[in-house]
MARDO-924193 format. One record per residue: residue number from 1; chain; x, z, y of N, C-alpha, C in turn. Coordinates in steps of 0.001 Angstrom, whole numbers, plus 524288, in hexadecimal, padded with zeros to 5 digits. Each point is the difference from the previous one (the first is absolute). Layout:
<pt><resi>NUM</resi><chain>A</chain><n_u>X</n_u><n_w>Z</n_w><n_v>Y</n_v><ca_u>X</ca_u><ca_w>Z</ca_w><ca_v>Y</ca_v><c_u>X</c_u><c_w>Z</c_w><c_v>Y</c_v></pt>
...
//
This chain:
<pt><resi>1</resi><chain>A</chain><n_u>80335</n_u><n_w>80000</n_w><n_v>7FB5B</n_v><ca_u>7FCCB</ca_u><ca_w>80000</ca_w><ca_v>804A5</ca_v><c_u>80367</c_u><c_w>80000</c_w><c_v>804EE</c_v></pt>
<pt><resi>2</resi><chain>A</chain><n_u>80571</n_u><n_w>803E7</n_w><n_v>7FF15</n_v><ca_u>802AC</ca_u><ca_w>8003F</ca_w><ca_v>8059B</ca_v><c_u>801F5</c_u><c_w>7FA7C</c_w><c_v>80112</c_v></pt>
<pt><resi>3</resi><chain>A</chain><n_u>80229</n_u><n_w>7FC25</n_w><n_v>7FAC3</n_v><ca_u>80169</ca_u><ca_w>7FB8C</ca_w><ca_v>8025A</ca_v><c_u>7FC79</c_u><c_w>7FB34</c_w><c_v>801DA</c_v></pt>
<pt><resi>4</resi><chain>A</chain><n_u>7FC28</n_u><n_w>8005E</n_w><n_v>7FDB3</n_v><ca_u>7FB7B</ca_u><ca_w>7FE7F</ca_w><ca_v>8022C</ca_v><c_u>7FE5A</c_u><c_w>7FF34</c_w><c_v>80559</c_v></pt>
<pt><resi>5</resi><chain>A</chain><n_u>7FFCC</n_u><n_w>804BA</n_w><n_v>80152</n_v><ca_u>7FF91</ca_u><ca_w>80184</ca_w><ca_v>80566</ca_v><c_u>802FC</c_u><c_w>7FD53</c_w><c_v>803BA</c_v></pt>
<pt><resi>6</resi><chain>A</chain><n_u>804FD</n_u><n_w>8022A</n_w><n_v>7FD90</n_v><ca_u>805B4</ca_u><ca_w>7FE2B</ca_w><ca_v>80437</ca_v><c_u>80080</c_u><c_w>7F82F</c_w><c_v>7FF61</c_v></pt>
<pt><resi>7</resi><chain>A</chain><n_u>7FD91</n_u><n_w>7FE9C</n_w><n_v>7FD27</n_v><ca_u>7FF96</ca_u><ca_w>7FA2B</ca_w><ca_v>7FEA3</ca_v><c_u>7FC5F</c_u><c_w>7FD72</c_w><c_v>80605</c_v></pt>
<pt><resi>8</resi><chain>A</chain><n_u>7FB0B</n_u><n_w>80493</n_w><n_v>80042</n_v><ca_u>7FC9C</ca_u><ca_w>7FDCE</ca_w><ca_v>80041</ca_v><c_u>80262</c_u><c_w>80138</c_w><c_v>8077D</c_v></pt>
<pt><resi>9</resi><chain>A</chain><n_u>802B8</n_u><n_w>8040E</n_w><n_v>802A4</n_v><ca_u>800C6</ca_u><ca_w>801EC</ca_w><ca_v>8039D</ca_v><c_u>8051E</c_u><c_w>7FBF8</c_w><c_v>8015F</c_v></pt>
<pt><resi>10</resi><chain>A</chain><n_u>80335</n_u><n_w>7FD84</n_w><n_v>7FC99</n_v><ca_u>804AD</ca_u><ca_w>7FCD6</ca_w><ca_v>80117</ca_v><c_u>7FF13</c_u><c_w>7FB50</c_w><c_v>7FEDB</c_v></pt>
<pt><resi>11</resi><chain>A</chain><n_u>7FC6E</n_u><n_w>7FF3F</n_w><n_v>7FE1A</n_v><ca_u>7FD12</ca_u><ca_w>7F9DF</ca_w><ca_v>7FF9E</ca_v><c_u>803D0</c_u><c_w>7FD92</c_w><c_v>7FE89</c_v></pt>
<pt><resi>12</resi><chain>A</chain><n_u>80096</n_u><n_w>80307</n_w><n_v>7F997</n_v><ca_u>80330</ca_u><ca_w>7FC01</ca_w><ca_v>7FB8F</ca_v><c_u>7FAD1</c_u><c_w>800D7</c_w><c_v>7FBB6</c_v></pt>
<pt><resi>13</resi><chain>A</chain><n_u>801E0</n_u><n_w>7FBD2</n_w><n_v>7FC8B</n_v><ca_u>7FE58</ca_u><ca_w>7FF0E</ca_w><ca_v>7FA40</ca_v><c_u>7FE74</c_u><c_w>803EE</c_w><c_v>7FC0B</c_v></pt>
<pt><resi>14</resi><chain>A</chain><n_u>7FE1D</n_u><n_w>803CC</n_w><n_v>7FD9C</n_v><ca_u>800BC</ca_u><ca_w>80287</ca_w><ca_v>7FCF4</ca_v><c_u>8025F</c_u><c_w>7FEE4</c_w><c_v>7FAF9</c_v></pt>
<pt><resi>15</resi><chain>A</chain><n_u>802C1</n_u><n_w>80418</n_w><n_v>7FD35</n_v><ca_u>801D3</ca_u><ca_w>7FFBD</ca_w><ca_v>7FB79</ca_v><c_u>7FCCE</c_u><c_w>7FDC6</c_w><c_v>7F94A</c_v></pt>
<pt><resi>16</resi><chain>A</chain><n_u>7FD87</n_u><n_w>803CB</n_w><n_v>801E9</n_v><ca_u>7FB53</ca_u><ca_w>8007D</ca_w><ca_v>7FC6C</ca_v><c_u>7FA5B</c_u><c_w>7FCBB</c_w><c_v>8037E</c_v></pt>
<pt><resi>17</resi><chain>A</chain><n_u>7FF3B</n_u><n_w>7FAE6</n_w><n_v>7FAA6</n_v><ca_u>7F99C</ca_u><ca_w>7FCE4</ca_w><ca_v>80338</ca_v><c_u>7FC59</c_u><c_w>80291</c_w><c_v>7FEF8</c_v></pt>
<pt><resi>18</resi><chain>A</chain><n_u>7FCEA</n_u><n_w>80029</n_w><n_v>801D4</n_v><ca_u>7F9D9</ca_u><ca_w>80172</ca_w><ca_v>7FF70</ca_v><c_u>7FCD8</c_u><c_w>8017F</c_w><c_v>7F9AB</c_v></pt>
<pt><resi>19</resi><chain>A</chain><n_u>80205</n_u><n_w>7F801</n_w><n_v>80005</n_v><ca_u>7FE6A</ca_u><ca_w>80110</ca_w><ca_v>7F8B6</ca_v><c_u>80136</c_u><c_w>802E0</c_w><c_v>7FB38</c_v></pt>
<pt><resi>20</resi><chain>A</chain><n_u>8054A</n_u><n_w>8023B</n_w><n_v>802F4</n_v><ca_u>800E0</ca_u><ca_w>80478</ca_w><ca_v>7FB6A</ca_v><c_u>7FDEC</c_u><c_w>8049F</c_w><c_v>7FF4E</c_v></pt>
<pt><resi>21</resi><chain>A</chain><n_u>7FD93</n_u><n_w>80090</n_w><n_v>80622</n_v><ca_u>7FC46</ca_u><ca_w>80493</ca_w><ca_v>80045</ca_v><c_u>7FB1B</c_u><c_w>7FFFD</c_w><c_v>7FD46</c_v></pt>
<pt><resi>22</resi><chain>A</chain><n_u>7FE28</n_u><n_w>7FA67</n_w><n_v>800D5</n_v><ca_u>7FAE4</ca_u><ca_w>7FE9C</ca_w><ca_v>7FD16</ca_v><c_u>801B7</c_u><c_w>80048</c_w><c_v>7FA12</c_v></pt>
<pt><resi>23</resi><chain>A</chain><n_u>80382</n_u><n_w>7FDAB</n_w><n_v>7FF09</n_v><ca_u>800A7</ca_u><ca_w>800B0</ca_w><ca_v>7F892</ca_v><c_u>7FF02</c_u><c_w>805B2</c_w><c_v>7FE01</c_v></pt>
<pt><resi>24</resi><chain>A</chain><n_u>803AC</n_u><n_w>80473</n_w><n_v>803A7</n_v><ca_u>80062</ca_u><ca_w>802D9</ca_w><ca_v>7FE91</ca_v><c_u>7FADC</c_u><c_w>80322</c_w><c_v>80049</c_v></pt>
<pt><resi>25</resi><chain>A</chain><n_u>7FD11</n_u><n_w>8003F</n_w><n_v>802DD</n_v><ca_u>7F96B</ca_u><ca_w>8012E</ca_w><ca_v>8013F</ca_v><c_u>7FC6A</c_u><c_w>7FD54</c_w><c_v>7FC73</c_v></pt>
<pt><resi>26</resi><chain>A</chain><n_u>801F9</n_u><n_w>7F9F8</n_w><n_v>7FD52</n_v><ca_u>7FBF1</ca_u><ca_w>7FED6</ca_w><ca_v>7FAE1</ca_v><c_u>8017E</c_u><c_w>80147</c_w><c_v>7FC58</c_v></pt>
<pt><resi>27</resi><chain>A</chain><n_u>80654</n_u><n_w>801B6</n_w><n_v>7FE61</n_v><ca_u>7FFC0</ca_u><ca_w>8030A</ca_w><ca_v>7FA93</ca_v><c_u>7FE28</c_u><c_w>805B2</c_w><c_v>80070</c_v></pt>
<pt><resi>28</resi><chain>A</chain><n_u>8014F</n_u><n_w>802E3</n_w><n_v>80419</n_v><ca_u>7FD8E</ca_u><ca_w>80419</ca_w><ca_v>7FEB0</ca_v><c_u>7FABD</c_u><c_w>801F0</c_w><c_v>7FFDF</c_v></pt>
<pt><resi>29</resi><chain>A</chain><n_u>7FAF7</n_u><n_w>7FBBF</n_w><n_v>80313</n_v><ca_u>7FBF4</ca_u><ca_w>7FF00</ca_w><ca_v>7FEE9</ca_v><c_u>7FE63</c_u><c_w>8002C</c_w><c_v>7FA2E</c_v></pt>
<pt><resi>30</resi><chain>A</chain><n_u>804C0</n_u><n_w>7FAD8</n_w><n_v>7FD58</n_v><ca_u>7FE61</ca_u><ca_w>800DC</ca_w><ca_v>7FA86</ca_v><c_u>800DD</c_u><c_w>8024D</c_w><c_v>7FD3E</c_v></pt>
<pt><resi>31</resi><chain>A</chain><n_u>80419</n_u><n_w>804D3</n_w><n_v>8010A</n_v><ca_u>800F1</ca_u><ca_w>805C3</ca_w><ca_v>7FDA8</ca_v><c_u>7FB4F</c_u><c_w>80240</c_w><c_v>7FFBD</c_v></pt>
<pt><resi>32</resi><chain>A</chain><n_u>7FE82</n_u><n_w>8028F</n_w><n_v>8058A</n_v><ca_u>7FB44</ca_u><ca_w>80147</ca_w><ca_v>7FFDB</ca_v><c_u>7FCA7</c_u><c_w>7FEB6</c_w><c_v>7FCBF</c_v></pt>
<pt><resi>33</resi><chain>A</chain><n_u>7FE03</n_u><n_w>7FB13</n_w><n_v>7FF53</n_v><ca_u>7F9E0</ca_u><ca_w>7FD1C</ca_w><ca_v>7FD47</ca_v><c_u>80282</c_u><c_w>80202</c_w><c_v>7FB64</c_v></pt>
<pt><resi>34</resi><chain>A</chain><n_u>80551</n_u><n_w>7FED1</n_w><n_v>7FCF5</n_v><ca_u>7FFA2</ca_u><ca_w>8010F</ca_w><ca_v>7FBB9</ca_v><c_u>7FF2B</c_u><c_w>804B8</c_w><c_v>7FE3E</c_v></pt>
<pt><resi>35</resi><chain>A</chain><n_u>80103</n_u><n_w>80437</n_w><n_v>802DF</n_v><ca_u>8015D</ca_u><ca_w>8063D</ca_w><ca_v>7FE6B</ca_v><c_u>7F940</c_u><c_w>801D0</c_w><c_v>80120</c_v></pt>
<pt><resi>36</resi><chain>A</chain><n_u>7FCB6</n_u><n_w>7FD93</n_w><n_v>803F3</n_v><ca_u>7FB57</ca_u><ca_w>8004C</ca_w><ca_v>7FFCD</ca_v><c_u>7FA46</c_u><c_w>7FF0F</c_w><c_v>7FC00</c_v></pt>
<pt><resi>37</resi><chain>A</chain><n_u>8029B</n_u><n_w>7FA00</n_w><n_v>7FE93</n_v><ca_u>7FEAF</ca_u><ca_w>7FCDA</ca_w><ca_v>7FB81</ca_v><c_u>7FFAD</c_u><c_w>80114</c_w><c_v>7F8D9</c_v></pt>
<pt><resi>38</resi><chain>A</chain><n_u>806A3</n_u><n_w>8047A</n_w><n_v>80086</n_v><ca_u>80271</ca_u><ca_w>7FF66</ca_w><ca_v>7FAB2</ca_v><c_u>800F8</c_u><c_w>7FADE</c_w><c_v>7FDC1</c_v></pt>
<pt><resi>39</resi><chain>A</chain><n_u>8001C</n_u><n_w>7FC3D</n_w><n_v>80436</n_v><ca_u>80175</ca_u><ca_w>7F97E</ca_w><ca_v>7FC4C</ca_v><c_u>80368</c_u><c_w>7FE95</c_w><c_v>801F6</c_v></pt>
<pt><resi>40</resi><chain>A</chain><n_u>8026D</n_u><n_w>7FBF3</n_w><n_v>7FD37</n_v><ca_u>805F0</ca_u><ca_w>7FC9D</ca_w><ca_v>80356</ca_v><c_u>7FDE5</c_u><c_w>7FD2F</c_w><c_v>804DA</c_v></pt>
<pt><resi>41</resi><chain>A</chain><n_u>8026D</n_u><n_w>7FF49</n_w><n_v>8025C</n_v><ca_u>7FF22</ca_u><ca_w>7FD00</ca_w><ca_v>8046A</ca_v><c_u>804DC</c_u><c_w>7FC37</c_w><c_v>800CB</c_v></pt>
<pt><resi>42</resi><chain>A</chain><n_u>7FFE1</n_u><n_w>7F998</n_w><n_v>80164</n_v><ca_u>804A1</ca_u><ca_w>7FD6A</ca_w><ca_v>7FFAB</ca_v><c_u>801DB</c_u><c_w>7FF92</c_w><c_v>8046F</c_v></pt>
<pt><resi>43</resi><chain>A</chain><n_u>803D4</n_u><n_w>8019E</n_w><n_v>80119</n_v><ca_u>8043A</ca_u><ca_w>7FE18</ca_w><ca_v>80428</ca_v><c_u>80120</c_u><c_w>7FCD0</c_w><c_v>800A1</c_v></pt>
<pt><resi>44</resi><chain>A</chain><n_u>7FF19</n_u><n_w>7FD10</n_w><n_v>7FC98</n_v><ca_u>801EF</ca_u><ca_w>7FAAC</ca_w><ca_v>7FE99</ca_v><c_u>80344</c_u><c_w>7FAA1</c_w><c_v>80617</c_v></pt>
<pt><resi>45</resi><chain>A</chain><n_u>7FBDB</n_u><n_w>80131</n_w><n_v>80321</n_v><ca_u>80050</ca_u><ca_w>7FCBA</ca_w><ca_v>8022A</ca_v><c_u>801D8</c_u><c_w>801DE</c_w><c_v>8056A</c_v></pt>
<pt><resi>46</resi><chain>A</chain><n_u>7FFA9</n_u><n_w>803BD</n_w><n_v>801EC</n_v><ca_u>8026D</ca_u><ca_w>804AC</ca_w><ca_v>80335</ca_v><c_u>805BD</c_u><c_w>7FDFA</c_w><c_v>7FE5D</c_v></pt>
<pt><resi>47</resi><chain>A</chain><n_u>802AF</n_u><n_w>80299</n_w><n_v>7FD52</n_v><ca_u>80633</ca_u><ca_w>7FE5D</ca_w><ca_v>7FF44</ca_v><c_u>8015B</c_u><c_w>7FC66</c_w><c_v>7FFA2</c_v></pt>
<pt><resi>48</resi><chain>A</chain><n_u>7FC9C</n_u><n_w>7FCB7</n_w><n_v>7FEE9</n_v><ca_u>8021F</ca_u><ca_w>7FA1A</ca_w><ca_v>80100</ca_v><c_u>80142</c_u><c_w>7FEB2</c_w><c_v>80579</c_v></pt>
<pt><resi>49</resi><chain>A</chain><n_u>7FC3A</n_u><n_w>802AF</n_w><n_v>80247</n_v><ca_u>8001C</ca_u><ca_w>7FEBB</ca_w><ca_v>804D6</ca_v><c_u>804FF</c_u><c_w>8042D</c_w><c_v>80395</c_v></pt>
<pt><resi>50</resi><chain>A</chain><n_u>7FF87</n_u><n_w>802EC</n_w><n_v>7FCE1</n_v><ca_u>805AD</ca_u><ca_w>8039B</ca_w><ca_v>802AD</ca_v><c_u>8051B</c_u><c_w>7FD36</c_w><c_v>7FF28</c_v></pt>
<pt><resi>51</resi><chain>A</chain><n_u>801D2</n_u><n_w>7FE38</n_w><n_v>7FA52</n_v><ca_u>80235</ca_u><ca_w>7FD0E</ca_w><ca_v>7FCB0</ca_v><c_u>801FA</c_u><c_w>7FB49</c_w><c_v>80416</c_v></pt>
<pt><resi>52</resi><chain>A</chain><n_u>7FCEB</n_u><n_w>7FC2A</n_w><n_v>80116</n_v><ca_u>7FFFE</ca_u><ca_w>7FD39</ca_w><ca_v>80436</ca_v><c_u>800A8</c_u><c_w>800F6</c_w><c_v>80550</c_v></pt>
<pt><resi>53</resi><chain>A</chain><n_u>7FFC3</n_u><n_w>8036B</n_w><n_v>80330</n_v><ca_u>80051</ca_u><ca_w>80386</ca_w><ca_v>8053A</ca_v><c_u>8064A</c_u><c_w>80109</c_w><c_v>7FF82</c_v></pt>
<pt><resi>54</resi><chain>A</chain><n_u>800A8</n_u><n_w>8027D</n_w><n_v>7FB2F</n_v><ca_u>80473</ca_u><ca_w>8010A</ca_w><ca_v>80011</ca_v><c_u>806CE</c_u><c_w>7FDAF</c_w><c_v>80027</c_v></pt>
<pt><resi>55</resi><chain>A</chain><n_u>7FDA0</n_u><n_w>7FA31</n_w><n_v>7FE40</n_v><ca_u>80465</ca_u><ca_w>7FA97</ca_w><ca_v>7FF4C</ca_v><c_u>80182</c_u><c_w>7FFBC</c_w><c_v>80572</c_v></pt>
<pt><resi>56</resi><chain>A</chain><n_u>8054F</n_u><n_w>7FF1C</n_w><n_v>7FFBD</n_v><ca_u>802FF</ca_u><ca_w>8000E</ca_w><ca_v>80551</ca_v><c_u>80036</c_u><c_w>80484</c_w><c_v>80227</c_v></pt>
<pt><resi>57</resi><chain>A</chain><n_u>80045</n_u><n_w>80489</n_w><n_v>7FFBC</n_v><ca_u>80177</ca_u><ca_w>803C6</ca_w><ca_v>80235</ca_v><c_u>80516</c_u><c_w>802C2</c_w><c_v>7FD72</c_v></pt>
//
């Protein structure tokens, strides 16, 4: 959050994009459903998408 901030106050780039925030907010969504559920829930497509986010860094 502090570099965030200081990104957003020095009007550079952040380190960390957005979408990793979102990945990380739909797997643990599907933690949740599952531990709610008692059923699997697939990630499947979540890490793919992290998986991909992540190339080139």
């Amino acid at each position: 959050m502090d570099d965030f901030a200081d990104c957003i106050l020095r009007n550079r780039p952040t380190r960390v994009p957005g979408e990793m925030g979102l990945h990380g907010v739909q797997l643990l969504k599907a933690v949740y459903h599952a531990a709610e559920t008692s059923q699997r829930v697939s990630t499947k497509d979540v890490l793919q998408l992290i998986d991909r986010s992540s190339v080139g860094q």
